[in-house]
mmCIF file of the N, C-alpha and C atoms, coordinates in Angstrom:
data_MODEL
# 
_entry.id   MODEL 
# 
loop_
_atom_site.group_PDB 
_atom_site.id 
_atom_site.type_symbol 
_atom_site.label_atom_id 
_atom_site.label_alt_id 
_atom_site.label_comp_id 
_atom_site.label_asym_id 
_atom_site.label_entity_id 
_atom_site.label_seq_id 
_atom_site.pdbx_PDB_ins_code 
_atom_site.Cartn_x 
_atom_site.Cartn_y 
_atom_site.Cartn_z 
_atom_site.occupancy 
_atom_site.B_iso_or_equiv 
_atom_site.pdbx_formal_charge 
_atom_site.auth_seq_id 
_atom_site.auth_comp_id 
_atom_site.auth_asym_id 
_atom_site.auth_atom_id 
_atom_site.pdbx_PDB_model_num 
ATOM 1   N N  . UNK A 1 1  ? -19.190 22.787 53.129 1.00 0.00 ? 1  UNK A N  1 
ATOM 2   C CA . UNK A 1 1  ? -18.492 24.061 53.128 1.00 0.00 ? 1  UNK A CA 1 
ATOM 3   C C  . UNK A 1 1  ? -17.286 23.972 54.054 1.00 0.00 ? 1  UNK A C  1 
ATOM 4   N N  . UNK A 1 2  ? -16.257 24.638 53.505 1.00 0.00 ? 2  UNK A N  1 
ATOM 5   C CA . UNK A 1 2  ? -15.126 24.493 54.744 1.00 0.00 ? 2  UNK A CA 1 
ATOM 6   C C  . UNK A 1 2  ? -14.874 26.431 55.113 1.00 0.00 ? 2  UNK A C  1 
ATOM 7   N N  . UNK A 1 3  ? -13.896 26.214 55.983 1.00 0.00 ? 3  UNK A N  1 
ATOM 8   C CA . UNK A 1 3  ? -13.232 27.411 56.829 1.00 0.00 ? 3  UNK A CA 1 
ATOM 9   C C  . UNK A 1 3  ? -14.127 28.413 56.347 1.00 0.00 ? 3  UNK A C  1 
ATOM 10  N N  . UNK A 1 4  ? -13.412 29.480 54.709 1.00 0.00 ? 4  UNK A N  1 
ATOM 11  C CA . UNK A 1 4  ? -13.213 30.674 54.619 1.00 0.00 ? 4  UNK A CA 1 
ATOM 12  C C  . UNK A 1 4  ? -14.857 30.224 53.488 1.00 0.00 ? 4  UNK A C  1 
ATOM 13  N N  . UNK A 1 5  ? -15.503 29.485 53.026 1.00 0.00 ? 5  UNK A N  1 
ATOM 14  C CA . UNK A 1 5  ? -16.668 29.438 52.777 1.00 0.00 ? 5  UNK A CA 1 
ATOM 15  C C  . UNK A 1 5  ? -17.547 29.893 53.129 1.00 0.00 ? 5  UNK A C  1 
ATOM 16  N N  . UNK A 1 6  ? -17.281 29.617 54.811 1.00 0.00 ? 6  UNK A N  1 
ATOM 17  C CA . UNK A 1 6  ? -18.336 29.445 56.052 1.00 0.00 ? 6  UNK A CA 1 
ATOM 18  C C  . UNK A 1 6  ? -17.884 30.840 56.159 1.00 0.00 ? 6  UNK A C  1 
ATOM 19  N N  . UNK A 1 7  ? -16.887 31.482 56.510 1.00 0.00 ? 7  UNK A N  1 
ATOM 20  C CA . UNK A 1 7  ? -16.529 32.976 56.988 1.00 0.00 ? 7  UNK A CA 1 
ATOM 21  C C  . UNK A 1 7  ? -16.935 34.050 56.043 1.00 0.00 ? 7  UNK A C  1 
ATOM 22  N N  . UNK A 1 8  ? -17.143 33.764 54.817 1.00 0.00 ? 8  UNK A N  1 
ATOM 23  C CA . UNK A 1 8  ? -18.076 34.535 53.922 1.00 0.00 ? 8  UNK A CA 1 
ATOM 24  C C  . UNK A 1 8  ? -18.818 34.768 53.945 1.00 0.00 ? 8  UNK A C  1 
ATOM 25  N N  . UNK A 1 9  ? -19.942 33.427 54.205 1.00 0.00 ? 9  UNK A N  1 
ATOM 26  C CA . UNK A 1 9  ? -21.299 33.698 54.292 1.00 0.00 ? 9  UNK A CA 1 
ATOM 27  C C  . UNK A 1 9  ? -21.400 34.100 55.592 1.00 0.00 ? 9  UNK A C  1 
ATOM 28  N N  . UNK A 1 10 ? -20.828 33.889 56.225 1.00 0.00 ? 10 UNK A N  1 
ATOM 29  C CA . UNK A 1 10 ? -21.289 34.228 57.966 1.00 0.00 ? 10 UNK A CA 1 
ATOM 30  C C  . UNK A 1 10 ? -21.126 35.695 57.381 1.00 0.00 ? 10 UNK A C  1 
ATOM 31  N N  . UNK A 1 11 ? -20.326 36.653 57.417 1.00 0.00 ? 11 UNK A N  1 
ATOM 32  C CA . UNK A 1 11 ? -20.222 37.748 57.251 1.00 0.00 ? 11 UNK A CA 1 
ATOM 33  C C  . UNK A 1 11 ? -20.866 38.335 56.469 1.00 0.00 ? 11 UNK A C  1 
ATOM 34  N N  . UNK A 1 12 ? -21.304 38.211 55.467 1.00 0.00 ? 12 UNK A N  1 
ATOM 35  C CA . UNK A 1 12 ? -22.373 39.159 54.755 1.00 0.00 ? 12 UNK A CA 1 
ATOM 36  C C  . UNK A 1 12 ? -23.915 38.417 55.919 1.00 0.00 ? 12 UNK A C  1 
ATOM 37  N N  . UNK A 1 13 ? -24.405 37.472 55.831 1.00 0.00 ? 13 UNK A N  1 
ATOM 38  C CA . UNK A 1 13 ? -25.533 37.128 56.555 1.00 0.00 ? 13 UNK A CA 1 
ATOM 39  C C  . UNK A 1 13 ? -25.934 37.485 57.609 1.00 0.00 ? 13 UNK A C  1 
ATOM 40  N N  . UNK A 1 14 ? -24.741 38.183 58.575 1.00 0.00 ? 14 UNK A N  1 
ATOM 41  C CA . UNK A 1 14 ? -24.515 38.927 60.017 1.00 0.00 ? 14 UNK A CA 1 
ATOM 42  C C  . UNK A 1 14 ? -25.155 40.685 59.665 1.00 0.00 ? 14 UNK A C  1 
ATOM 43  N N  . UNK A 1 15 ? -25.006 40.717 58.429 1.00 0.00 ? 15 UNK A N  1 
ATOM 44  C CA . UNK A 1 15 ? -25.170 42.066 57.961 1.00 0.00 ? 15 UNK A CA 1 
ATOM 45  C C  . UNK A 1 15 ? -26.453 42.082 57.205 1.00 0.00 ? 15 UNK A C  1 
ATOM 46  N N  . UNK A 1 16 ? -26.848 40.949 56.834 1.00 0.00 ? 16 UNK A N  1 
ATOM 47  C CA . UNK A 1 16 ? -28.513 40.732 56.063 1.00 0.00 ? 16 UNK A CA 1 
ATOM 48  C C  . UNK A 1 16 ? -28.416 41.110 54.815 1.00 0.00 ? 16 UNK A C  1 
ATOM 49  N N  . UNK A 1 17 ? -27.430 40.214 54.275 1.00 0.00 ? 17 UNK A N  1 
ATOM 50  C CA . UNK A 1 17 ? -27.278 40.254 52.995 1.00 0.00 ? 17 UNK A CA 1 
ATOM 51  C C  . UNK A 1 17 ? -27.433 39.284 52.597 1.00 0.00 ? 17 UNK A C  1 
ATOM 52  N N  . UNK A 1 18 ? -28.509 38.222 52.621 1.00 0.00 ? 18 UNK A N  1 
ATOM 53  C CA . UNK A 1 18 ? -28.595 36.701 52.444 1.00 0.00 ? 18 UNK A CA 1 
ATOM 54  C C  . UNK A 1 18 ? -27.582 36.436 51.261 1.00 0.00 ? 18 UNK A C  1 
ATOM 55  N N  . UNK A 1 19 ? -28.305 37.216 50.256 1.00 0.00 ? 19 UNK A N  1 
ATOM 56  C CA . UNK A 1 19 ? -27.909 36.518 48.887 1.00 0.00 ? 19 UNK A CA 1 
ATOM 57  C C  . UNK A 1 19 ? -26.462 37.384 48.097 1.00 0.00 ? 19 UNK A C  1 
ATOM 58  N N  . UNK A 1 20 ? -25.603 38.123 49.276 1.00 0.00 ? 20 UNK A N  1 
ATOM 59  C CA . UNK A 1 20 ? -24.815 38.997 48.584 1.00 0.00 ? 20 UNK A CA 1 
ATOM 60  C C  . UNK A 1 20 ? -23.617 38.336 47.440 1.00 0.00 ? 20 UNK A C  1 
ATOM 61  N N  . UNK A 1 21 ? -23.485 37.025 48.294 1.00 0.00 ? 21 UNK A N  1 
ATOM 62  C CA . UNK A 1 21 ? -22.968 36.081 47.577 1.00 0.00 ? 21 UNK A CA 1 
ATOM 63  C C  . UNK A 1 21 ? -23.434 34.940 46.921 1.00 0.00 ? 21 UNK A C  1 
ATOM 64  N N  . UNK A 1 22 ? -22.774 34.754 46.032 1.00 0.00 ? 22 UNK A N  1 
ATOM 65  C CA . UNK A 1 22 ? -22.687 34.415 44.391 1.00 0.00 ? 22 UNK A CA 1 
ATOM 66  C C  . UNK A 1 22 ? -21.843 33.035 43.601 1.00 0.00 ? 22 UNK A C  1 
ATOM 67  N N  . UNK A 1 23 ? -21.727 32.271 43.476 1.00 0.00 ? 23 UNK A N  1 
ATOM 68  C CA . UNK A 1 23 ? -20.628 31.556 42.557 1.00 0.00 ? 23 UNK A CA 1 
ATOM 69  C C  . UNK A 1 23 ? -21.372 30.853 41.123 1.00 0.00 ? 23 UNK A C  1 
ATOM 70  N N  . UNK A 1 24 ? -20.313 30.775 40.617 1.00 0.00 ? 24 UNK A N  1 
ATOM 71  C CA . UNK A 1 24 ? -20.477 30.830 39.122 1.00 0.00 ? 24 UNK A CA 1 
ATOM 72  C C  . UNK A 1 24 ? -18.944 30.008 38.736 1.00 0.00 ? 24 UNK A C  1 
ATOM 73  N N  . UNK A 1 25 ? -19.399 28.466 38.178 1.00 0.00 ? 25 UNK A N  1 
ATOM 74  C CA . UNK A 1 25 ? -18.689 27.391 38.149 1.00 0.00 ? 25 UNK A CA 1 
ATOM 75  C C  . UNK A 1 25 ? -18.545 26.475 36.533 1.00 0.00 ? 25 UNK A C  1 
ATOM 76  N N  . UNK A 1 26 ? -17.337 26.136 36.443 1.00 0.00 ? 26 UNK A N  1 
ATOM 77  C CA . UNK A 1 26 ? -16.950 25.892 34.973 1.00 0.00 ? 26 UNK A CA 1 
ATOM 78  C C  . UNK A 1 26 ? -16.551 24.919 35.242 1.00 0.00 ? 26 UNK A C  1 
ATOM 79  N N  . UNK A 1 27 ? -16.569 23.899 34.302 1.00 0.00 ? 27 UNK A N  1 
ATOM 80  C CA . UNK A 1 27 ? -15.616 22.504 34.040 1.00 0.00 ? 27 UNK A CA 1 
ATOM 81  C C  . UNK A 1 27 ? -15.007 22.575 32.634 1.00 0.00 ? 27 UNK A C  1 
ATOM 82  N N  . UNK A 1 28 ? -13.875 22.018 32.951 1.00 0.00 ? 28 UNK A N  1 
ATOM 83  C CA . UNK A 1 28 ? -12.955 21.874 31.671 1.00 0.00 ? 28 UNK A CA 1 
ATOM 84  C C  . UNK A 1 28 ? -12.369 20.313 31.303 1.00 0.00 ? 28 UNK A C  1 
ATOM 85  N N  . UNK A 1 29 ? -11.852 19.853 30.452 1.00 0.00 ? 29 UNK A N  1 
ATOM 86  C CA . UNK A 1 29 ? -10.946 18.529 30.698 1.00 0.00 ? 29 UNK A CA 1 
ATOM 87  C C  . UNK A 1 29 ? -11.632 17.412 30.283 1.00 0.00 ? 29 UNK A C  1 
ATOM 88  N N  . UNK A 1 30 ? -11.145 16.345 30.012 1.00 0.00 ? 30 UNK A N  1 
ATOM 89  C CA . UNK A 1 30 ? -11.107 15.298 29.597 1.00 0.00 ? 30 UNK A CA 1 
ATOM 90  C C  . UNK A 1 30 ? -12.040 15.085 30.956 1.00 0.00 ? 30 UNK A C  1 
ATOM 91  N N  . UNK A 1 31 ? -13.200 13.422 30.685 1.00 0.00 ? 31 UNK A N  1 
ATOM 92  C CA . UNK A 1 31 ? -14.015 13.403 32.014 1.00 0.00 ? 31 UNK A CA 1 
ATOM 93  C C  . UNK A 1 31 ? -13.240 12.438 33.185 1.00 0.00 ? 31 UNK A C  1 
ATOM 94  N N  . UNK A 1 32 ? -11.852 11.725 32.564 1.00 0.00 ? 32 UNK A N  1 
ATOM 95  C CA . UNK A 1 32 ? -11.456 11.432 33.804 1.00 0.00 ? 32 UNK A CA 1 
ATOM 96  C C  . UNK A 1 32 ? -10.336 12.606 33.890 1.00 0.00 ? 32 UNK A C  1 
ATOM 97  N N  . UNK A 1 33 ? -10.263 13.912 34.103 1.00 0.00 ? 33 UNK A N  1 
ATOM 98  C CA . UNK A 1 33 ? -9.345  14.405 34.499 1.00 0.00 ? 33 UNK A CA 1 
ATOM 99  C C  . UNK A 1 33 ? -9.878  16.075 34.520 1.00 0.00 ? 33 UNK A C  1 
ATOM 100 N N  . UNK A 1 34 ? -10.890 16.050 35.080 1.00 0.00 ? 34 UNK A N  1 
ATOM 101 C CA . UNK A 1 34 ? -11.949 17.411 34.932 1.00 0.00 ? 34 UNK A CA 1 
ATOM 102 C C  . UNK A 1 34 ? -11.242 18.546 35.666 1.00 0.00 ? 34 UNK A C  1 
ATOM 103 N N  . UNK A 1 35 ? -10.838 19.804 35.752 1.00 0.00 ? 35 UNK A N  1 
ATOM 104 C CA . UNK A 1 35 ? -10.349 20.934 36.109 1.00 0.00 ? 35 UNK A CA 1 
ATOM 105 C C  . UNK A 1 35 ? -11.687 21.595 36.794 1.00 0.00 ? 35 UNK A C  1 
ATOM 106 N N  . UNK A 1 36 ? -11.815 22.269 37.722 1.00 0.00 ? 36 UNK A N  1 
ATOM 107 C CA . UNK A 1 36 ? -13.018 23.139 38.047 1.00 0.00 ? 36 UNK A CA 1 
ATOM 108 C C  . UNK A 1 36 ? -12.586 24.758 38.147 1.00 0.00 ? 36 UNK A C  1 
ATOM 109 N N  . UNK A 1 37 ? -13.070 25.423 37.670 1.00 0.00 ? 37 UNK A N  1 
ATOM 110 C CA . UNK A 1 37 ? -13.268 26.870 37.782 1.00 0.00 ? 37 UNK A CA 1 
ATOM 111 C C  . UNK A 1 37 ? -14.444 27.678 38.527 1.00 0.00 ? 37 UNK A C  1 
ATOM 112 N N  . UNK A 1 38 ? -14.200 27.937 39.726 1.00 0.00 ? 38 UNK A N  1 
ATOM 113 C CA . UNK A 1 38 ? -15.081 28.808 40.602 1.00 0.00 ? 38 UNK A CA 1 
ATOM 114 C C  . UNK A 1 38 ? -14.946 30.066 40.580 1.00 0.00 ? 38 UNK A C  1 
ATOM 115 N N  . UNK A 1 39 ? -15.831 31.186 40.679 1.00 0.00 ? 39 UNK A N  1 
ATOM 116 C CA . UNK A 1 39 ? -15.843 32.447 40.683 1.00 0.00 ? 39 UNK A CA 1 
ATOM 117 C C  . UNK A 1 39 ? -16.871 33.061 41.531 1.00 0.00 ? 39 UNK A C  1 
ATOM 118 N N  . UNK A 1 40 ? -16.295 33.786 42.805 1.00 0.00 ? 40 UNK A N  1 
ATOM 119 C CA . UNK A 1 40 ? -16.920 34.495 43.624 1.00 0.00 ? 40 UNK A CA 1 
ATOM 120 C C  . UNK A 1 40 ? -17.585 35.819 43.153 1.00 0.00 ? 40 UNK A C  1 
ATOM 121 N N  . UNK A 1 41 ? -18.741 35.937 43.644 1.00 0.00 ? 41 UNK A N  1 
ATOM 122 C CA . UNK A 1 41 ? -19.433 37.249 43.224 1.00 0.00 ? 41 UNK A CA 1 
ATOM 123 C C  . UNK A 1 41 ? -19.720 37.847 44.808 1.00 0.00 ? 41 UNK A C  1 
ATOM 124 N N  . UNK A 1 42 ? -19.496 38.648 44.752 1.00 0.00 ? 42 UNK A N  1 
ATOM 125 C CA . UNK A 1 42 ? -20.469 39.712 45.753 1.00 0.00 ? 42 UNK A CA 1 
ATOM 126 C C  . UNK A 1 42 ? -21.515 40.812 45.309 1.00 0.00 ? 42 UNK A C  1 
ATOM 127 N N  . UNK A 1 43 ? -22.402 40.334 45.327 1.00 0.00 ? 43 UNK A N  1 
ATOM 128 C CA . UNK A 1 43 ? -23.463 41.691 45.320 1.00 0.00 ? 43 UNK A CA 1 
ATOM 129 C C  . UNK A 1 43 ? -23.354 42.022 43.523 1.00 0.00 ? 43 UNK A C  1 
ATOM 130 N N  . UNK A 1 44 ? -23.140 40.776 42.427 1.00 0.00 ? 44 UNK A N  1 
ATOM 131 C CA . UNK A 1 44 ? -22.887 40.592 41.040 1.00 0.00 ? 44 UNK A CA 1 
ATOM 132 C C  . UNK A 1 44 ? -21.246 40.943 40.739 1.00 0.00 ? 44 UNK A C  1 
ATOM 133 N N  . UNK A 1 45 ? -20.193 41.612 41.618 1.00 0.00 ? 45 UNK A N  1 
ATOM 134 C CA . UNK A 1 45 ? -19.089 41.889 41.432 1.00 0.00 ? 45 UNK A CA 1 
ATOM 135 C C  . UNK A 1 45 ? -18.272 40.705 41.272 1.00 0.00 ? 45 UNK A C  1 
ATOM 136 N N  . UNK A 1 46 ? -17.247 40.539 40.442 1.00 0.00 ? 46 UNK A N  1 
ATOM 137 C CA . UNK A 1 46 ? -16.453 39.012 40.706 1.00 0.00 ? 46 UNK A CA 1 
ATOM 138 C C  . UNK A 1 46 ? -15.454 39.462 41.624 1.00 0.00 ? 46 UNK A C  1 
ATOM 139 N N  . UNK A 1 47 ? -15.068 38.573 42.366 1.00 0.00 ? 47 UNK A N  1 
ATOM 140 C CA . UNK A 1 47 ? -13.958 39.252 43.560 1.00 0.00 ? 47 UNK A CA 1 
ATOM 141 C C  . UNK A 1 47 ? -13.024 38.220 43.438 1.00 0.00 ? 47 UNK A C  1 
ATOM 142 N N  . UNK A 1 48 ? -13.134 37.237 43.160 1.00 0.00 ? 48 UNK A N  1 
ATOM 143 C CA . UNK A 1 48 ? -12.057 36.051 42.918 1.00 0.00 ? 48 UNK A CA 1 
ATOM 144 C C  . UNK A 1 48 ? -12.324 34.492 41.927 1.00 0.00 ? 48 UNK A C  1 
ATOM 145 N N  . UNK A 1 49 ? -11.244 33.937 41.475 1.00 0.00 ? 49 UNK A N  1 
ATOM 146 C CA . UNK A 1 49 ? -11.090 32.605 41.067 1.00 0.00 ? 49 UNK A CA 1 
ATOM 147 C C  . UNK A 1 49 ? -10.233 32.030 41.106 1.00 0.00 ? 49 UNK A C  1 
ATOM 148 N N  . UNK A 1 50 ? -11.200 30.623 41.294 1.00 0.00 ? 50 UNK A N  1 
ATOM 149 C CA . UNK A 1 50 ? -9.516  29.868 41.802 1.00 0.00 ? 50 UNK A CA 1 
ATOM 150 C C  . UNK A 1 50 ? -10.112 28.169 41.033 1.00 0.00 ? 50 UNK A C  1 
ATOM 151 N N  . UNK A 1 51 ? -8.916  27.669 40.633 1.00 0.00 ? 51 UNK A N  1 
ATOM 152 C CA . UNK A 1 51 ? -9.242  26.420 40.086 1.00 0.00 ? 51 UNK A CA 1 
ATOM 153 C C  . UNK A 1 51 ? -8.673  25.347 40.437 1.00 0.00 ? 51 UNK A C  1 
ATOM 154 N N  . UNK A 1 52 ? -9.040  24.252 40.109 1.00 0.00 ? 52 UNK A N  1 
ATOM 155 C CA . UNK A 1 52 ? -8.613  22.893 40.824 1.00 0.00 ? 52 UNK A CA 1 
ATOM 156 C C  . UNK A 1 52 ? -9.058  21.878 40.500 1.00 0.00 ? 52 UNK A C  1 
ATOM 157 N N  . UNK A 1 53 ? -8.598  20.343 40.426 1.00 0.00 ? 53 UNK A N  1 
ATOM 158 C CA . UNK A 1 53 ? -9.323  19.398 40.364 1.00 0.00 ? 53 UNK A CA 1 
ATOM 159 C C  . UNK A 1 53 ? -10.296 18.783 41.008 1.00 0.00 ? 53 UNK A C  1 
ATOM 160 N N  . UNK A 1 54 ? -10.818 19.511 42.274 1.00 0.00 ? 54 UNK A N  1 
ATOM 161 C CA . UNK A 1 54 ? -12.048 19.385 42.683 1.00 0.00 ? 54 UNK A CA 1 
ATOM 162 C C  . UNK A 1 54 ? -12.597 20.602 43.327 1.00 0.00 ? 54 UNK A C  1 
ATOM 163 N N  . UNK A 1 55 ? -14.045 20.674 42.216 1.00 0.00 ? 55 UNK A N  1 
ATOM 164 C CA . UNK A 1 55 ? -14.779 21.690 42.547 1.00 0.00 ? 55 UNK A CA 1 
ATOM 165 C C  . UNK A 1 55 ? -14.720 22.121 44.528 1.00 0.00 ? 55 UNK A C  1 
ATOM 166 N N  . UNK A 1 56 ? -14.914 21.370 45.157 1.00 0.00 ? 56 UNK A N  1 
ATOM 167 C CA . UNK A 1 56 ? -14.645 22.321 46.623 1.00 0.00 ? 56 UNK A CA 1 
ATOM 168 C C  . UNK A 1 56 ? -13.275 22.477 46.935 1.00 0.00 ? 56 UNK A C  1 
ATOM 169 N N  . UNK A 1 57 ? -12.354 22.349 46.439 1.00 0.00 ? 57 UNK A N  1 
ATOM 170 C CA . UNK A 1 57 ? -10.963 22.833 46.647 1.00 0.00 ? 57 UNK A CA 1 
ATOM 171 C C  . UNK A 1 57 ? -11.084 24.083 45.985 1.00 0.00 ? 57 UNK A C  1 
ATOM 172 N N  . UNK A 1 58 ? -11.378 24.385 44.506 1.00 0.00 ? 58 UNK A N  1 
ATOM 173 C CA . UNK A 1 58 ? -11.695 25.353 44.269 1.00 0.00 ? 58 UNK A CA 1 
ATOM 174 C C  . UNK A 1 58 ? -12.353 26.421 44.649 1.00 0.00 ? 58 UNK A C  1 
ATOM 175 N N  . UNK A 1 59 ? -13.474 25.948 45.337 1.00 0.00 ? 59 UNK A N  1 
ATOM 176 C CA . UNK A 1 59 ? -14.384 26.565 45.693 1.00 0.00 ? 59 UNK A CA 1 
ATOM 177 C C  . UNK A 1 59 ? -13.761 27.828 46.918 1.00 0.00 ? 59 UNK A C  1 
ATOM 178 N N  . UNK A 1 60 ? -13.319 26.784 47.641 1.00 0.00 ? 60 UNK A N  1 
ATOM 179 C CA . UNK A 1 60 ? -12.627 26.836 48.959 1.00 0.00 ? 60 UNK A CA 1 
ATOM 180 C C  . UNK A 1 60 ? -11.460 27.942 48.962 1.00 0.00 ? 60 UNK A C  1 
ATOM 181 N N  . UNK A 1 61 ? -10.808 27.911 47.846 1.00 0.00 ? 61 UNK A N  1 
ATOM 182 C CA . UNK A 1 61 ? -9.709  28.400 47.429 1.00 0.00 ? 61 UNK A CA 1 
ATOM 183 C C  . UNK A 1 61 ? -9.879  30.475 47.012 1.00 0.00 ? 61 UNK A C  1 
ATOM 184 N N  . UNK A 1 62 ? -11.249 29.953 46.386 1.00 0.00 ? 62 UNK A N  1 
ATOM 185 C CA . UNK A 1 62 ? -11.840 31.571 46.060 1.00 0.00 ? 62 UNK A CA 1 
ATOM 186 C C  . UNK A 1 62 ? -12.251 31.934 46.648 1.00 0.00 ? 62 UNK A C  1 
ATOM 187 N N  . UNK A 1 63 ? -12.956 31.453 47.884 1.00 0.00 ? 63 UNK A N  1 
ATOM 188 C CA . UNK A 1 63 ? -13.417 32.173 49.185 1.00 0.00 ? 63 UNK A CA 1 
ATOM 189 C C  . UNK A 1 63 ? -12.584 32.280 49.678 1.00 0.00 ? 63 UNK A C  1 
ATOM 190 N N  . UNK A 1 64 ? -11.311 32.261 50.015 1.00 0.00 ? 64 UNK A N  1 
ATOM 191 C CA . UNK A 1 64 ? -10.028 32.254 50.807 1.00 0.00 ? 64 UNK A CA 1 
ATOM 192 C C  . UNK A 1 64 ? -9.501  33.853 50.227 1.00 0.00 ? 64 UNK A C  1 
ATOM 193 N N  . UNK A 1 65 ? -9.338  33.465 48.941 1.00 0.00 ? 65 UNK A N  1 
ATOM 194 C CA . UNK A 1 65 ? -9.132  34.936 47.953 1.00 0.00 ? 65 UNK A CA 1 
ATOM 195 C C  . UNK A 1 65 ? -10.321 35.928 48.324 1.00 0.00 ? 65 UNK A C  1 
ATOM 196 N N  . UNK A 1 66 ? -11.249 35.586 48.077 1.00 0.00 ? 66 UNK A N  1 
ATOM 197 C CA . UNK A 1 66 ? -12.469 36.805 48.254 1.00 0.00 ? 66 UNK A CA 1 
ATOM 198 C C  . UNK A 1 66 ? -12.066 37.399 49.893 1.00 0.00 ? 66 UNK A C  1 
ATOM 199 N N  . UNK A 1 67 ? -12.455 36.421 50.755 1.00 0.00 ? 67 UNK A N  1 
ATOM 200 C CA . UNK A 1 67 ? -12.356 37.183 51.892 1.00 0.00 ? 67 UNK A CA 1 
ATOM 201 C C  . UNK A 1 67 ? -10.596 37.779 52.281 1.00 0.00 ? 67 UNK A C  1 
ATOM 202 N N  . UNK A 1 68 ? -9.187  37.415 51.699 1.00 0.00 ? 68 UNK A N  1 
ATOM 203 C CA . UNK A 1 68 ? -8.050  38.092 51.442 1.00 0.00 ? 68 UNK A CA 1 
ATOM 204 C C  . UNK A 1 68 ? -8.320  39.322 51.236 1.00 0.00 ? 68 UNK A C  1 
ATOM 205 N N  . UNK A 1 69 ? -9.305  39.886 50.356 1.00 0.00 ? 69 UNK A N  1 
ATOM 206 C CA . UNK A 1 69 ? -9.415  40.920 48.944 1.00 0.00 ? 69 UNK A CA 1 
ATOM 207 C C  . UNK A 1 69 ? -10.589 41.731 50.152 1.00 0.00 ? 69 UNK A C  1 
ATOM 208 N N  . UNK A 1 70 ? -10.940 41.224 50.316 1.00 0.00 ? 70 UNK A N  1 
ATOM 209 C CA . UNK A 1 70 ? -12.613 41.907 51.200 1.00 0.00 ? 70 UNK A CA 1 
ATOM 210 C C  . UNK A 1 70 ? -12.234 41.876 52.622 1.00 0.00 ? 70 UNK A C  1 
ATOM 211 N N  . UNK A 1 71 ? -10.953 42.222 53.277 1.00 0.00 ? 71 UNK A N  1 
ATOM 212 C CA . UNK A 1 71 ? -10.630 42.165 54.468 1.00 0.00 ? 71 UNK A CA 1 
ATOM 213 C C  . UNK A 1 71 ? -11.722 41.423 55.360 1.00 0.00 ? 71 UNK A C  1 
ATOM 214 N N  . UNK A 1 72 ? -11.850 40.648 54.983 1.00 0.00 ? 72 UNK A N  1 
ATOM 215 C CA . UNK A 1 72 ? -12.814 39.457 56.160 1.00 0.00 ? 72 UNK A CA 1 
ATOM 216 C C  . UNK A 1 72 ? -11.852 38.263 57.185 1.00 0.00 ? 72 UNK A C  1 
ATOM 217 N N  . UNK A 1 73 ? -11.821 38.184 57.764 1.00 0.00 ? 73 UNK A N  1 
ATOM 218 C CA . UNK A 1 73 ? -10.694 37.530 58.587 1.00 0.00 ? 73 UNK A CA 1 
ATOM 219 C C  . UNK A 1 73 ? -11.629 37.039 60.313 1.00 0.00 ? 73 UNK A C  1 
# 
């Protein structure tokens, strides 16, 4: 997990929301040249996506957006 991953879960988990968060992950592409699609949920809501050629850049990228969107900082 990096930075705004970690600042997600820390923040709902501080509040006892173990499981408030969510992701929900796609692959696309040829297999040497795979695209990833991540999608943040909170509490079943989608709050962001972000895509990339590697699933934790992506990943990384929508937690960055989620917590943008969800004033988490």
């Amino acid at each position: 997990m990096s930075r705004y991953t970690i600042m997600l879960n820390n923040h709902y988990q501080s509040r006892r929301r173990l499981h408030a968060v969510t992701w929900a992950e796609a692959q696309s592409g040829p297999p040497h040249a795979l695209s990833w699609t991540l999608t943040c949920k909170v509490e079943g809501e989608v709050i962001s996506t972000a895509t990339a050629n590697q699933k934790s850049v992506a990943k990384e990228e929508a937690a960055r957006i989620a917590c943008e969107r969800l004033g988490i900082n």
